[in-house]
mmCIF file of the N, C-alpha and C atoms, coordinates in Angstrom:
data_MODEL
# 
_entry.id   MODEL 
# 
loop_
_atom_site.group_PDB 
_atom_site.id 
_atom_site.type_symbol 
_atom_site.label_atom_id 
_atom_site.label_alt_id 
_atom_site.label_comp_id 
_atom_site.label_asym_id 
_atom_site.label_entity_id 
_atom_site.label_seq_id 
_atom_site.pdbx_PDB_ins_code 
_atom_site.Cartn_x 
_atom_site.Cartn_y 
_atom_site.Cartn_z 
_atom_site.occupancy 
_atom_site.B_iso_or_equiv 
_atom_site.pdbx_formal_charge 
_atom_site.auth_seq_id 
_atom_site.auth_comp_id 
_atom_site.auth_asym_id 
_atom_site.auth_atom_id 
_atom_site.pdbx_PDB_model_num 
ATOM 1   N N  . UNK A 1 1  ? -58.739 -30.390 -195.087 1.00 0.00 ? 1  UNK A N  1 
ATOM 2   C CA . UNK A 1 1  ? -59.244 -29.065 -194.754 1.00 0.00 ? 1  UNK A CA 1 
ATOM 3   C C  . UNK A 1 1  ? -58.817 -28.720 -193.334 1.00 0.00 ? 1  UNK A C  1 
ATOM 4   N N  . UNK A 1 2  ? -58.510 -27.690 -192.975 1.00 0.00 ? 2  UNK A N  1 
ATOM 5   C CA . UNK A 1 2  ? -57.751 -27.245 -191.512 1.00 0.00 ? 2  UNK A CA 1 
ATOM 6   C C  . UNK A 1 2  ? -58.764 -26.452 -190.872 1.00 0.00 ? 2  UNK A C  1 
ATOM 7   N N  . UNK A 1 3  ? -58.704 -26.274 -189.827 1.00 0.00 ? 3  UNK A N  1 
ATOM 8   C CA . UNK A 1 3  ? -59.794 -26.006 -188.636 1.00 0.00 ? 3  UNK A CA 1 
ATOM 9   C C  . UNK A 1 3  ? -59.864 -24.303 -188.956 1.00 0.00 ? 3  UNK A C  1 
ATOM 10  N N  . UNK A 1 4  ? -61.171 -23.848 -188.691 1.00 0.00 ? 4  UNK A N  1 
ATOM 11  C CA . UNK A 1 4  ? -61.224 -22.312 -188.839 1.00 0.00 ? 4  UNK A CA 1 
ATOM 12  C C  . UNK A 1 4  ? -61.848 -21.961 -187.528 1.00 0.00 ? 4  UNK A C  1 
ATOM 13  N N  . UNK A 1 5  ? -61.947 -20.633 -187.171 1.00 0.00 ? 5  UNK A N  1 
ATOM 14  C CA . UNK A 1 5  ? -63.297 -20.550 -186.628 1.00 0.00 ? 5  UNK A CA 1 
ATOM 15  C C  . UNK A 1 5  ? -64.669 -20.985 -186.683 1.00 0.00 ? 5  UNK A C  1 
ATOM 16  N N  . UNK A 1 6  ? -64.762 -20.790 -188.116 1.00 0.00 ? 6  UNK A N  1 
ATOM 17  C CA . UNK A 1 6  ? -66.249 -21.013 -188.380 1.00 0.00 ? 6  UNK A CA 1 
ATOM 18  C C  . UNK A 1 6  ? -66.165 -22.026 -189.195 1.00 0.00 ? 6  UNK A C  1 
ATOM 19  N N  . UNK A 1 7  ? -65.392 -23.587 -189.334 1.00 0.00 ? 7  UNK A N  1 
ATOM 20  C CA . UNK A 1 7  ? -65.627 -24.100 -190.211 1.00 0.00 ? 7  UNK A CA 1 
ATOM 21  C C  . UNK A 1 7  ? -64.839 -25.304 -189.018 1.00 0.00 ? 7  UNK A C  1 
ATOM 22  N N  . UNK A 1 8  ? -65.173 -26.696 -188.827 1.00 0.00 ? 8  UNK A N  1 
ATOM 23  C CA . UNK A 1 8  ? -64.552 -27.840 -188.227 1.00 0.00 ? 8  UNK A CA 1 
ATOM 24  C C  . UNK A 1 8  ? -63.576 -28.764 -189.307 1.00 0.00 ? 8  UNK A C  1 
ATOM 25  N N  . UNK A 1 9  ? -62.416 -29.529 -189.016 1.00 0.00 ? 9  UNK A N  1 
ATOM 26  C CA . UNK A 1 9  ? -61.867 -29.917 -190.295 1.00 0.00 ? 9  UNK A CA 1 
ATOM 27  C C  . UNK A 1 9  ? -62.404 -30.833 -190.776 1.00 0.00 ? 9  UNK A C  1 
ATOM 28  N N  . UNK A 1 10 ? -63.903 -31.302 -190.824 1.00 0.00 ? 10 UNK A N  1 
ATOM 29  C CA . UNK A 1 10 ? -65.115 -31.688 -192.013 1.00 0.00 ? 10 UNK A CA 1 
ATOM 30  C C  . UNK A 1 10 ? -65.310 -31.019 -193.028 1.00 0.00 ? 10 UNK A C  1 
ATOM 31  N N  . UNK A 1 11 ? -65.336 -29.642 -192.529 1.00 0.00 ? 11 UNK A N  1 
ATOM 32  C CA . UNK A 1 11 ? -65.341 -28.919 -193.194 1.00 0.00 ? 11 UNK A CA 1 
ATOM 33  C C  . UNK A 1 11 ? -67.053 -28.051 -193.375 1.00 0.00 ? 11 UNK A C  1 
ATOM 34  N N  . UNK A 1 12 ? -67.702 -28.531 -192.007 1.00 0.00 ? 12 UNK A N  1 
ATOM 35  C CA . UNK A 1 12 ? -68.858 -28.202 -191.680 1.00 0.00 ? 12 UNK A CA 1 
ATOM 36  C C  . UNK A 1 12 ? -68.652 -27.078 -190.636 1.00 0.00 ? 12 UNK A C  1 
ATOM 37  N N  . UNK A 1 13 ? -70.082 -26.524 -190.639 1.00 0.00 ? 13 UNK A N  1 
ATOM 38  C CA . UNK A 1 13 ? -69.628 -24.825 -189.986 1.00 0.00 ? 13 UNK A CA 1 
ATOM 39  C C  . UNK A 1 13 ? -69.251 -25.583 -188.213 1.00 0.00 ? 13 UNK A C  1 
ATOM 40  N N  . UNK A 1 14 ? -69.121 -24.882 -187.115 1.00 0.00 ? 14 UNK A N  1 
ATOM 41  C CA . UNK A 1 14 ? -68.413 -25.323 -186.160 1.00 0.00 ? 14 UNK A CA 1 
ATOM 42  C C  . UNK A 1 14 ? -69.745 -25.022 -185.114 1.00 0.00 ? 14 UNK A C  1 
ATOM 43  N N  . UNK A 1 15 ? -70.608 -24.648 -185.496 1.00 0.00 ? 15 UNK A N  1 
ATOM 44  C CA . UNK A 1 15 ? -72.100 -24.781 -184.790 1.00 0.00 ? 15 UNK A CA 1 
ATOM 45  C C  . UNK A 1 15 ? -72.942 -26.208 -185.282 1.00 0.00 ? 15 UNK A C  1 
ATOM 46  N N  . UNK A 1 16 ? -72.280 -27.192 -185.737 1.00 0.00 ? 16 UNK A N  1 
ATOM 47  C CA . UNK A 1 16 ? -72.991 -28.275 -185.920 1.00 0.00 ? 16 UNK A CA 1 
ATOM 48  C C  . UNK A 1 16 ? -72.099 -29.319 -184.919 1.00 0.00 ? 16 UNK A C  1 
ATOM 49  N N  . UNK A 1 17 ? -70.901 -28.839 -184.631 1.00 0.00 ? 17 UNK A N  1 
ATOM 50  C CA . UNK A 1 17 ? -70.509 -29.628 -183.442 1.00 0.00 ? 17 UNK A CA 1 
ATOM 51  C C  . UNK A 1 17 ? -70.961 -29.990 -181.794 1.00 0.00 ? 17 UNK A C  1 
ATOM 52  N N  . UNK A 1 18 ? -71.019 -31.222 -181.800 1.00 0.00 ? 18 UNK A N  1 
ATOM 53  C CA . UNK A 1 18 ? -71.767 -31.080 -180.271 1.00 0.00 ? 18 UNK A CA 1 
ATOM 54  C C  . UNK A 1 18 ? -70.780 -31.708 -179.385 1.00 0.00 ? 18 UNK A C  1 
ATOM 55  N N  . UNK A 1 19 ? -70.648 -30.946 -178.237 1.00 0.00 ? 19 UNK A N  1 
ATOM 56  C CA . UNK A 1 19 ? -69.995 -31.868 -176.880 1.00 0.00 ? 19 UNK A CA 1 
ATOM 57  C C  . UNK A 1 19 ? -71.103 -32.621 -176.536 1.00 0.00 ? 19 UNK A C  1 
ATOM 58  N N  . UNK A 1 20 ? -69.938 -33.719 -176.586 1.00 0.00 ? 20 UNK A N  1 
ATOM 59  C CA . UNK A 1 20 ? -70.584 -35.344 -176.129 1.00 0.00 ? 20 UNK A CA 1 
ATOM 60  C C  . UNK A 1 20 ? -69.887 -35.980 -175.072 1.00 0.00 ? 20 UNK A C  1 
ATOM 61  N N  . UNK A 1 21 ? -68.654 -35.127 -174.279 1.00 0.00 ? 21 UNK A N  1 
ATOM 62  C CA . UNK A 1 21 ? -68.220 -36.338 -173.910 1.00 0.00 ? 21 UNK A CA 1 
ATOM 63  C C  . UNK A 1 21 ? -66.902 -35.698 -173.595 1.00 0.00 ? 21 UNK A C  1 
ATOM 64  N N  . UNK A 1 22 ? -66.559 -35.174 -172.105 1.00 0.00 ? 22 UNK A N  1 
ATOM 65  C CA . UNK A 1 22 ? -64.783 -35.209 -171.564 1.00 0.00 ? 22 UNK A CA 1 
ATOM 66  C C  . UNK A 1 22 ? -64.313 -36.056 -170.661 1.00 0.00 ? 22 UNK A C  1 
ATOM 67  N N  . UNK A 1 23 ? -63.199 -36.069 -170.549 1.00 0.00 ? 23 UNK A N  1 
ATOM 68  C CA . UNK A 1 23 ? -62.150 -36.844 -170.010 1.00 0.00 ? 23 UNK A CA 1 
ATOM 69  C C  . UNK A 1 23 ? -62.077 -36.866 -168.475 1.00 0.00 ? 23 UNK A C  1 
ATOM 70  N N  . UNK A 1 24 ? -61.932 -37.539 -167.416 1.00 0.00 ? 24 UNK A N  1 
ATOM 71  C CA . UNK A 1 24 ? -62.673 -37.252 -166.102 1.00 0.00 ? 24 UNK A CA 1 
ATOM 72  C C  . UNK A 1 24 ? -61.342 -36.346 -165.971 1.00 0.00 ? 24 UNK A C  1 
ATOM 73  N N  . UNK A 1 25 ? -61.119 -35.565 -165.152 1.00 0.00 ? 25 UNK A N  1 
ATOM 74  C CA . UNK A 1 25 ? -60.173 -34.417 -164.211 1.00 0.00 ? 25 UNK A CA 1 
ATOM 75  C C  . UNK A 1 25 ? -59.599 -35.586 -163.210 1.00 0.00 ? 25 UNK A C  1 
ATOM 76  N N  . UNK A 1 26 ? -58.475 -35.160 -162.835 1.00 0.00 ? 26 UNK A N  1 
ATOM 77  C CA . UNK A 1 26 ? -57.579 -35.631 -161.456 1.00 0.00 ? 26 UNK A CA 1 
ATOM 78  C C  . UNK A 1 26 ? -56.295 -34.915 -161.306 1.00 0.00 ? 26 UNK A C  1 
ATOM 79  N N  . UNK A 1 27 ? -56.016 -34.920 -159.730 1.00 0.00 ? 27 UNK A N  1 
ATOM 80  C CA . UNK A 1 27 ? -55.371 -33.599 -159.513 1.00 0.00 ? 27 UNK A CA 1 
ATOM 81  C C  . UNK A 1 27 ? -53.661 -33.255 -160.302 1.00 0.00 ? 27 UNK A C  1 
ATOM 82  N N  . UNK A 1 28 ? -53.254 -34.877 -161.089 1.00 0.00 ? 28 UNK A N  1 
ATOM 83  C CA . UNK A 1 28 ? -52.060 -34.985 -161.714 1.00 0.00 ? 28 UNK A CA 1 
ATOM 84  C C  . UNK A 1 28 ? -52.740 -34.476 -162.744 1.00 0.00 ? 28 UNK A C  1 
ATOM 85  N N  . UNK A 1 29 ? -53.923 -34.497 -163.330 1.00 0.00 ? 29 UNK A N  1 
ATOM 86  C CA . UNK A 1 29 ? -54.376 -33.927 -164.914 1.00 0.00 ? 29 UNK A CA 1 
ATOM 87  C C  . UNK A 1 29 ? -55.332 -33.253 -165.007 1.00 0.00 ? 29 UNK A C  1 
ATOM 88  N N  . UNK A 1 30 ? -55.484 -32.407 -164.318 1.00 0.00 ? 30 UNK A N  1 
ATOM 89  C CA . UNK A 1 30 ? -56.214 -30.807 -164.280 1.00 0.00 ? 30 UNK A CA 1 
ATOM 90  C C  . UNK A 1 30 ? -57.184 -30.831 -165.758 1.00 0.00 ? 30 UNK A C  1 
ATOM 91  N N  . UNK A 1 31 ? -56.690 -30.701 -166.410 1.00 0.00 ? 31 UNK A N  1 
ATOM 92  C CA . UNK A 1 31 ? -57.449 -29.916 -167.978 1.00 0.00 ? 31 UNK A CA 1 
ATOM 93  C C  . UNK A 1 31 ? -57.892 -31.575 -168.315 1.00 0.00 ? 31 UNK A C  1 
ATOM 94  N N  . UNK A 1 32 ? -58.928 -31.348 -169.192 1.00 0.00 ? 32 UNK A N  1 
ATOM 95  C CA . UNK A 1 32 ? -59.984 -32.374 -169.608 1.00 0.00 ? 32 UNK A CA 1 
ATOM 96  C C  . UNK A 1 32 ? -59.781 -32.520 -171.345 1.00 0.00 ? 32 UNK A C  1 
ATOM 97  N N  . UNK A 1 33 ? -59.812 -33.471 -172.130 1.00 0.00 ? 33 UNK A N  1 
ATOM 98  C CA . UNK A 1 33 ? -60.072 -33.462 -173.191 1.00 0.00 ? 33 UNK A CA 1 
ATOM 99  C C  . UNK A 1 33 ? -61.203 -33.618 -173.405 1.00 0.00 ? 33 UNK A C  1 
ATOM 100 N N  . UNK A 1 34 ? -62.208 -32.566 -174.396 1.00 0.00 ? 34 UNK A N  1 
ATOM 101 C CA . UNK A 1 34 ? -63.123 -32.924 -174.433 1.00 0.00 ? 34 UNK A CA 1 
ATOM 102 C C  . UNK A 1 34 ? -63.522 -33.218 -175.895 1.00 0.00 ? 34 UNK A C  1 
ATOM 103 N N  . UNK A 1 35 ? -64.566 -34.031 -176.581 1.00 0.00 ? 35 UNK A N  1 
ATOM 104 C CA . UNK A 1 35 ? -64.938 -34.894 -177.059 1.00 0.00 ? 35 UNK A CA 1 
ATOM 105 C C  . UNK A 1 35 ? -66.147 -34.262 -178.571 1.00 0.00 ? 35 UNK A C  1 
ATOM 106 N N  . UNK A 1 36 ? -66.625 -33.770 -179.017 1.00 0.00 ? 36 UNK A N  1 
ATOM 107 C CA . UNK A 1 36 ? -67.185 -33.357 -180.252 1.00 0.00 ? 36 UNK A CA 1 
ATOM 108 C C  . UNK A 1 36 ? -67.418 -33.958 -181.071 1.00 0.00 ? 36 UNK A C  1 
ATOM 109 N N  . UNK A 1 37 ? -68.993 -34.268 -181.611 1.00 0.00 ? 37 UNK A N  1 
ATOM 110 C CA . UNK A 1 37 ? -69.301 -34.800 -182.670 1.00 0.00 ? 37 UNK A CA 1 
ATOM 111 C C  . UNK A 1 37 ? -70.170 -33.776 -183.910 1.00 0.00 ? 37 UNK A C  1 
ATOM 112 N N  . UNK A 1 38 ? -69.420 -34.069 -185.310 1.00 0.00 ? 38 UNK A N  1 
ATOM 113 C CA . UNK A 1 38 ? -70.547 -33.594 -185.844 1.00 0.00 ? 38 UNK A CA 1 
ATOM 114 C C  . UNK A 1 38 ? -71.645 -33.705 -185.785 1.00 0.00 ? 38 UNK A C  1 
ATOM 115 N N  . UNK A 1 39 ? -72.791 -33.057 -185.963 1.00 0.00 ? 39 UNK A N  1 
ATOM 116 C CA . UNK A 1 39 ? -74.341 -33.708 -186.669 1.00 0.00 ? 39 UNK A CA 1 
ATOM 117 C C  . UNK A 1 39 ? -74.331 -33.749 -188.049 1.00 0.00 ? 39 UNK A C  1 
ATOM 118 N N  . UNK A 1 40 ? -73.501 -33.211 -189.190 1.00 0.00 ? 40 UNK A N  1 
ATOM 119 C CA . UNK A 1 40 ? -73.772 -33.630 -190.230 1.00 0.00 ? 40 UNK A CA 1 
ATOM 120 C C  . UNK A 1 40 ? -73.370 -34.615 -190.715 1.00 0.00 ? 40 UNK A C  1 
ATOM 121 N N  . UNK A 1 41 ? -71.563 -34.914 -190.476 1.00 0.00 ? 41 UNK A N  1 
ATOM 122 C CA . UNK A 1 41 ? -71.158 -36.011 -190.725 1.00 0.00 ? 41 UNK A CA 1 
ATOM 123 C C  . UNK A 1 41 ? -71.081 -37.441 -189.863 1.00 0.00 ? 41 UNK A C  1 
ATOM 124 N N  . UNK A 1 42 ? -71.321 -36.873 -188.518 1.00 0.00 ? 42 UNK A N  1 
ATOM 125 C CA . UNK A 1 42 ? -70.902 -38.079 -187.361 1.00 0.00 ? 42 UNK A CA 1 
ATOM 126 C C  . UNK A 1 42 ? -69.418 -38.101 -186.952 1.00 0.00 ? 42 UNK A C  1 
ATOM 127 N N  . UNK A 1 43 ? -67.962 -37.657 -187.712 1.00 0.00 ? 43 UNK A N  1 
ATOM 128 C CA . UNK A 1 43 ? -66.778 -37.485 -187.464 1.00 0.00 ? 43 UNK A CA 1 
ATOM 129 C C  . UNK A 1 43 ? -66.853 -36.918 -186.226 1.00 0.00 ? 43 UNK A C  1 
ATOM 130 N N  . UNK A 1 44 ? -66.074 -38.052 -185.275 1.00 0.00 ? 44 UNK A N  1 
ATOM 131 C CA . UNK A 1 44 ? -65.491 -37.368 -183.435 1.00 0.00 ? 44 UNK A CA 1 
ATOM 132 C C  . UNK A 1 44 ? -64.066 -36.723 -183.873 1.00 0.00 ? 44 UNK A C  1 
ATOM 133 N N  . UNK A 1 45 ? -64.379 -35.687 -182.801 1.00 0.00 ? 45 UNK A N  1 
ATOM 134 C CA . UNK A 1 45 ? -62.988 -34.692 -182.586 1.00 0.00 ? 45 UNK A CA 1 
ATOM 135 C C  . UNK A 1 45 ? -63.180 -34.874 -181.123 1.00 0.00 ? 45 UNK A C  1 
ATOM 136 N N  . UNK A 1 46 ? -61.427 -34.759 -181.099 1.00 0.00 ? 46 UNK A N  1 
ATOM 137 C CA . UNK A 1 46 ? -60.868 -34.492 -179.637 1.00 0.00 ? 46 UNK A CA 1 
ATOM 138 C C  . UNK A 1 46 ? -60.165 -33.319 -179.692 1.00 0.00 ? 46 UNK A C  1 
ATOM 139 N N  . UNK A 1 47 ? -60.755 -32.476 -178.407 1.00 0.00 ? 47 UNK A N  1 
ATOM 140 C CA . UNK A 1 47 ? -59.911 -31.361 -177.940 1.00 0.00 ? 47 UNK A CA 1 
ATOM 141 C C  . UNK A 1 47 ? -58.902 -30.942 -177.175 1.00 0.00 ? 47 UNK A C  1 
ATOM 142 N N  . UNK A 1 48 ? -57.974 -30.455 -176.514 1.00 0.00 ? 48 UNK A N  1 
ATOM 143 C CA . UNK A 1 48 ? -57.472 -30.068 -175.527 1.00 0.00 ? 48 UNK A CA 1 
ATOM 144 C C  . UNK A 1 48 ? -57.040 -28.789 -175.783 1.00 0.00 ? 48 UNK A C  1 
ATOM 145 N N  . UNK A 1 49 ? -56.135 -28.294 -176.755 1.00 0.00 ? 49 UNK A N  1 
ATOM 146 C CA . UNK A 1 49 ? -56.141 -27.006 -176.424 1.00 0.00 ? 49 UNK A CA 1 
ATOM 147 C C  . UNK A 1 49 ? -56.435 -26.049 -177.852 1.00 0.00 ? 49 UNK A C  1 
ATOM 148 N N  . UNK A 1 50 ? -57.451 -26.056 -178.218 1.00 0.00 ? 50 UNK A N  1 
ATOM 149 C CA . UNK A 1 50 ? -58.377 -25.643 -178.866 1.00 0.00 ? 50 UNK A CA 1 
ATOM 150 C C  . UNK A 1 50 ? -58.141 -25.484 -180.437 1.00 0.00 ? 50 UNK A C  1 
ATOM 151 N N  . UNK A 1 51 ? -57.850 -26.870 -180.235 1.00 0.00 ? 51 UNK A N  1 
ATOM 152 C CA . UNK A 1 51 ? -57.429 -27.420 -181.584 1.00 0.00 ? 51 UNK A CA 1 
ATOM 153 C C  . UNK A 1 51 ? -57.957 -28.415 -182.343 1.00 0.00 ? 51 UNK A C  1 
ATOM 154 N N  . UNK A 1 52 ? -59.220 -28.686 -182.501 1.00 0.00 ? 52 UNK A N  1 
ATOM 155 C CA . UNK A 1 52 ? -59.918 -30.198 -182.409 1.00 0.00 ? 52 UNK A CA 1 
ATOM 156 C C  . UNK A 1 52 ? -58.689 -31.729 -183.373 1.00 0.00 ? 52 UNK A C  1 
ATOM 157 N N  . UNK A 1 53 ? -58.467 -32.800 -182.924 1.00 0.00 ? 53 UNK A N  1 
ATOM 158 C CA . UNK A 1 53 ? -58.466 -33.281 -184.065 1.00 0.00 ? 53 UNK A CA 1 
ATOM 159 C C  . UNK A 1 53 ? -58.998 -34.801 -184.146 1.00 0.00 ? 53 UNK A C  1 
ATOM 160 N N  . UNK A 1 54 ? -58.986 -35.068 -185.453 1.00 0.00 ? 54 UNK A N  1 
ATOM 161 C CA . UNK A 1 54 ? -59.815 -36.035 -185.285 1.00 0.00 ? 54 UNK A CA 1 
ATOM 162 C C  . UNK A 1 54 ? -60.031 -37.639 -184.364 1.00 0.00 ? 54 UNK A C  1 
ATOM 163 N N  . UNK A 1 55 ? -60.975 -38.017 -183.997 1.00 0.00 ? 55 UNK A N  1 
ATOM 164 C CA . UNK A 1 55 ? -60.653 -39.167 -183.242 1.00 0.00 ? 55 UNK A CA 1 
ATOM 165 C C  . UNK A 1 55 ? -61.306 -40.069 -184.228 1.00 0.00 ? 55 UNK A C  1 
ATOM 166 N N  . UNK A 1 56 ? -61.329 -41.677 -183.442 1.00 0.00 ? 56 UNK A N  1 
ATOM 167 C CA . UNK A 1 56 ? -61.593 -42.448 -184.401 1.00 0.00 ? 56 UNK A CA 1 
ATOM 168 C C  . UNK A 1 56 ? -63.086 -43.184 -183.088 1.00 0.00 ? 56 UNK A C  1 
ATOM 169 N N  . UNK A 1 57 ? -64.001 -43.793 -183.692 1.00 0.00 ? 57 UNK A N  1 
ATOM 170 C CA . UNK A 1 57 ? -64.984 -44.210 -182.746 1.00 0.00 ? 57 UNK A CA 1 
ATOM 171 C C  . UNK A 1 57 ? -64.219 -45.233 -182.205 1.00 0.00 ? 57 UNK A C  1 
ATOM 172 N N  . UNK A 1 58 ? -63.453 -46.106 -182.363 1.00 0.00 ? 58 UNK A N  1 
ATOM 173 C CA . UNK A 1 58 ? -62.808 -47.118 -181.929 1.00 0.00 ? 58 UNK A CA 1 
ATOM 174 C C  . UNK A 1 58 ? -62.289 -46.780 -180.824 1.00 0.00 ? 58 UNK A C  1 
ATOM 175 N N  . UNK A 1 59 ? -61.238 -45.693 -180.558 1.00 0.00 ? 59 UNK A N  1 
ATOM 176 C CA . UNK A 1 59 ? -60.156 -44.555 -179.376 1.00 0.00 ? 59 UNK A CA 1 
ATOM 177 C C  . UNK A 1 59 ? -61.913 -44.263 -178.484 1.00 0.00 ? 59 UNK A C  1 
ATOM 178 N N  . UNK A 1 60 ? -62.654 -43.541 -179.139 1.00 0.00 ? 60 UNK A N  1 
ATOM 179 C CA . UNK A 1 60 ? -64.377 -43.329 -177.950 1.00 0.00 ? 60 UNK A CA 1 
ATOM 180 C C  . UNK A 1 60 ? -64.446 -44.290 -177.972 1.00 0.00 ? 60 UNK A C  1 
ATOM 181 N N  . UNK A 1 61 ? -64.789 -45.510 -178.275 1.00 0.00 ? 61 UNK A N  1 
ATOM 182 C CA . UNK A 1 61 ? -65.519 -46.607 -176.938 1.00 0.00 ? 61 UNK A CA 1 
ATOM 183 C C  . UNK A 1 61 ? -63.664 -47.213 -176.392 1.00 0.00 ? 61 UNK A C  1 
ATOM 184 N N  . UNK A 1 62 ? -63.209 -47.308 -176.876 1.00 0.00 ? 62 UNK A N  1 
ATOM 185 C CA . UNK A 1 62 ? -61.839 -47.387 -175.534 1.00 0.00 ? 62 UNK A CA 1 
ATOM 186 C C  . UNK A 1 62 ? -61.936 -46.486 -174.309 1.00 0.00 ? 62 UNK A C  1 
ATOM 187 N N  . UNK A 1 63 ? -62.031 -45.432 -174.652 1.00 0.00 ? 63 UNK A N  1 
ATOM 188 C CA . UNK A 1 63 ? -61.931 -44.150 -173.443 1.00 0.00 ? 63 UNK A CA 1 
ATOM 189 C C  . UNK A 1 63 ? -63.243 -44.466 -172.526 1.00 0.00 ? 63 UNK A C  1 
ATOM 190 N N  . UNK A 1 64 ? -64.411 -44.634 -173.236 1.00 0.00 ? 64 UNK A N  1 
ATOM 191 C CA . UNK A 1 64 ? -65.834 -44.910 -172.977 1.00 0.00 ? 64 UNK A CA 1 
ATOM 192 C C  . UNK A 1 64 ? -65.670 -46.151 -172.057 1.00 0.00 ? 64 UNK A C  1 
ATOM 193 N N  . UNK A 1 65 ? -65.199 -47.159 -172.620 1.00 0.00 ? 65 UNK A N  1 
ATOM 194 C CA . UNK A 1 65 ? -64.559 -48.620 -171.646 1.00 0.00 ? 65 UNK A CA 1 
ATOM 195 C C  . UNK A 1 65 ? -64.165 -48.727 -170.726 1.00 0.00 ? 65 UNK A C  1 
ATOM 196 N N  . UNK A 1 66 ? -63.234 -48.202 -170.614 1.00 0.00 ? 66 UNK A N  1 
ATOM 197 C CA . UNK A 1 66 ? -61.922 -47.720 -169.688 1.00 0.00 ? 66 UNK A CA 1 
ATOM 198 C C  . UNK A 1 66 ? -62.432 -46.825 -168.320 1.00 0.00 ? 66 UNK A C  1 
ATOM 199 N N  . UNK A 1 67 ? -63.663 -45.991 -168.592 1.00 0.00 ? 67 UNK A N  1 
ATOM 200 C CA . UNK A 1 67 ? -64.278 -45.498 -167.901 1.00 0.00 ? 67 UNK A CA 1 
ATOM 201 C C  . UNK A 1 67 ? -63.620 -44.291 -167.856 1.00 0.00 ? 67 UNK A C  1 
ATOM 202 N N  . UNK A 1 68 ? -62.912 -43.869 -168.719 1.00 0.00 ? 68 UNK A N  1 
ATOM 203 C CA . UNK A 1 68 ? -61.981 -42.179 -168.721 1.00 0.00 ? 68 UNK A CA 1 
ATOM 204 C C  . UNK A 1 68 ? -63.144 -41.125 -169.289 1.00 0.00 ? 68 UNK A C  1 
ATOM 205 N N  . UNK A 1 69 ? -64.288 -40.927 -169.492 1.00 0.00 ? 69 UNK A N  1 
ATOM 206 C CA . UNK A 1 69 ? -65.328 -40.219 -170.138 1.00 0.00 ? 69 UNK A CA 1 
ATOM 207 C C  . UNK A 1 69 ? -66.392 -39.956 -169.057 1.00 0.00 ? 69 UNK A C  1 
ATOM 208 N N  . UNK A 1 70 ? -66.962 -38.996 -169.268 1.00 0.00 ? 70 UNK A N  1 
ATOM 209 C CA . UNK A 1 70 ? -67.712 -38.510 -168.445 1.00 0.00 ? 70 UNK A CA 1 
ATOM 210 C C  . UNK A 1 70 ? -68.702 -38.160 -169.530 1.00 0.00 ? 70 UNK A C  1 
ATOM 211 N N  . UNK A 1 71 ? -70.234 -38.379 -169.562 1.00 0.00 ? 71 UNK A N  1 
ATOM 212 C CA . UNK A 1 71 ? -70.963 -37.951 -170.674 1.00 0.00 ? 71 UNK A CA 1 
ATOM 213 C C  . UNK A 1 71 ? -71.159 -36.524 -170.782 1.00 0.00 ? 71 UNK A C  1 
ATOM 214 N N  . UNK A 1 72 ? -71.867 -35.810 -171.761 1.00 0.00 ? 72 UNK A N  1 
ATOM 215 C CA . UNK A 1 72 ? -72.113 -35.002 -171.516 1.00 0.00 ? 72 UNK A CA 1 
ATOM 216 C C  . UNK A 1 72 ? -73.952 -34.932 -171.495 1.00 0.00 ? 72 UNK A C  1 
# 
């Protein structure tokens, strides 16, 4: 299923997505990826340019590890 406005590619409306979580800023990397979880399904999305796609929890606690995340 492909991303809509009103629909995430879960295929759940795009008001059940929550920011959880971007990428820290530095002055070589300006723009942030930021981080989205459903509440219905639990599926993480990653953003950058307003495109979500999917991540895997494994890639979040790497980033989470690594200390590249900033909560929300």
């Amino acid at each position: 299923m492909s991303y809509t406005t009103e629909h995430s590619p879960c295929g759940h409306h795009v008001s059940k997505l929550k920011l959880i979580a971007r990428t820290r800023t530095t002055p070589e990397k300006p723009k942030s990826l930021r981080i989205w979880r459903c509440d219905d399904c639990g599926k993480l999305y990653m953003e950058l340019t307003g495109m979500p796609c999917e991540m895997t929890q494994e890639t979040y606690d790497s980033f989470k590890r690594d200390g590249l995340l900033k909560e929300n």
